[in-house]
Every structure is written in C-alpha cells, then in structure tokens.
N, C-alpha and C positions, 0 to 999 in steps of 0.2 A: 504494500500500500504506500510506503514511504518513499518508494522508488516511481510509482505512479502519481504521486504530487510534485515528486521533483522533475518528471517530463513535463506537466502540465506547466510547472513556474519556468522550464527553461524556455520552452512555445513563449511565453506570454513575454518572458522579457524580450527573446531574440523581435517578435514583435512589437513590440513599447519600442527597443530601445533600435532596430532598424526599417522598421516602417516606414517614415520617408525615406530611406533607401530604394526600398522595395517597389514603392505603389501600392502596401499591401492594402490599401485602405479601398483600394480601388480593384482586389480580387475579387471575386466571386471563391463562393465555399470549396469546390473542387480544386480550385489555385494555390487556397490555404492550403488543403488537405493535403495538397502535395508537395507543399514548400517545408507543412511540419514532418511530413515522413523524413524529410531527410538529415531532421535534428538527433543527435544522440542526447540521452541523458547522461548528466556528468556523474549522476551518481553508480551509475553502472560498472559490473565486473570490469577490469579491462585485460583485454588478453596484453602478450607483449607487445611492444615498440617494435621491436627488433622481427621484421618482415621473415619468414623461411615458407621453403617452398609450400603453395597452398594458401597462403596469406598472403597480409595486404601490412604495412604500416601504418600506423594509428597518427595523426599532426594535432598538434596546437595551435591555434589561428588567436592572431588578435590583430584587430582594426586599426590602421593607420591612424583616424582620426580620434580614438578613444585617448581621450586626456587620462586617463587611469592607466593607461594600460592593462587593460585587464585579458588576463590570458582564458580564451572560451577553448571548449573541446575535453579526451582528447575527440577528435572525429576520423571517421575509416578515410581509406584513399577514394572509395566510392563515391563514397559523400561529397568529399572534396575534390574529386573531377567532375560530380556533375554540378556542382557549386561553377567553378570555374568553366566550364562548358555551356553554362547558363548565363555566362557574363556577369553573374553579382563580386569579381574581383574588380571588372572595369569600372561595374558600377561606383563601388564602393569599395575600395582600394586597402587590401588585408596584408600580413605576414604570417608566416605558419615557419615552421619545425616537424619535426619529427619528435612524438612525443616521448618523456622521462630522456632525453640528450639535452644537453647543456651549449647545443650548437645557436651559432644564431641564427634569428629569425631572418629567413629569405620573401622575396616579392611574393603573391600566392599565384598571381597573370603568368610569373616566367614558372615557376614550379613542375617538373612531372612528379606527379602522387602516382606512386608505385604500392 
C-alpha cells in the first residue's frame, strides 16, 4: 500500500512540478495515462546499476532548470529512450547518470541508454 501512495505522489509531483513543460494540462486522459506509465516509483526494489546481459541500466535524471537540484529516478533505459524519443529532453532540457556511480551527470538529448 505504501508503495502504491508513493506512485501516486510521484505522478502528481512529476505533474505539479513539469506541466508547463508538458502541455499536460492540455492532455486528454489517454495522454496522461501514458505519460504516467512511464514513471517508476522511487520507492521501488531496484535491481543493479550495473547492466549484464538481459538487462538494461537503471539512470538518474535531474533537470537543468531545477534550482535544487534535485536528483529524480532511478529510471530503466526504456523509460529513458522513450522519454528522449519523445522529445521531452529538447523540451525540457535534463542530465542523467547511471545510477548508485559517482560519475557525472551527462546531457540526457546526446545520451544512448543502454
């Protein structure tokens, strides 16, 4: 249940807090619904970082423009190619890693998620 409140508050903040980003105010319900699938909850198991065959790498994204700097994620590579395949990097201008690495944040537009 605990894990089912914290998808619901991360949908609502990534909403609240990238909305005008999005247009989201200007989706239709079908738009949302497919903009929240592609959210992970932070509170979730995570498998490793560390990609082997079969798998994908997990990233951390945070936003250019976020005066906190606040680190979201982590999120699969899935997520984050069709994130970037959908143009909300151009939109809205990210960095990402590789999650639990200490490397620095790269552009998320020049990025391949592996």
């Amino acid at each position: 249940q605990s894990q089912a409140i914290q998808s619901v508050m991360d949908a609502a903040d990534f909403l609240v807090n990238e909305a005008d980003k999005y247009d989201t105010y200007d989706f239709n319900a079908h738009k949302i619904k497919q903009l929240l699938k592609t959210l992970e909850p932070s509170g979730r198991s995570q498998a490793s970082a560390q990609g082997s065959e079969g798998t994908s790498f997990l990233y951390d994204l945070k936003w250019v423009h976020d005066e906190n700097d606040t680190i979201h994620g982590p999120f699969d590579a899935e997520t984050m190619r069709a994130w970037k395949d959908g143009g909300y990097f151009r939109a809205s201008p990210a960095l990402v890693r590789k999650h639990k690495q200490e490397s620095e944040f790269q552009d998320a537009e020049a990025c391949i998620f592996e």
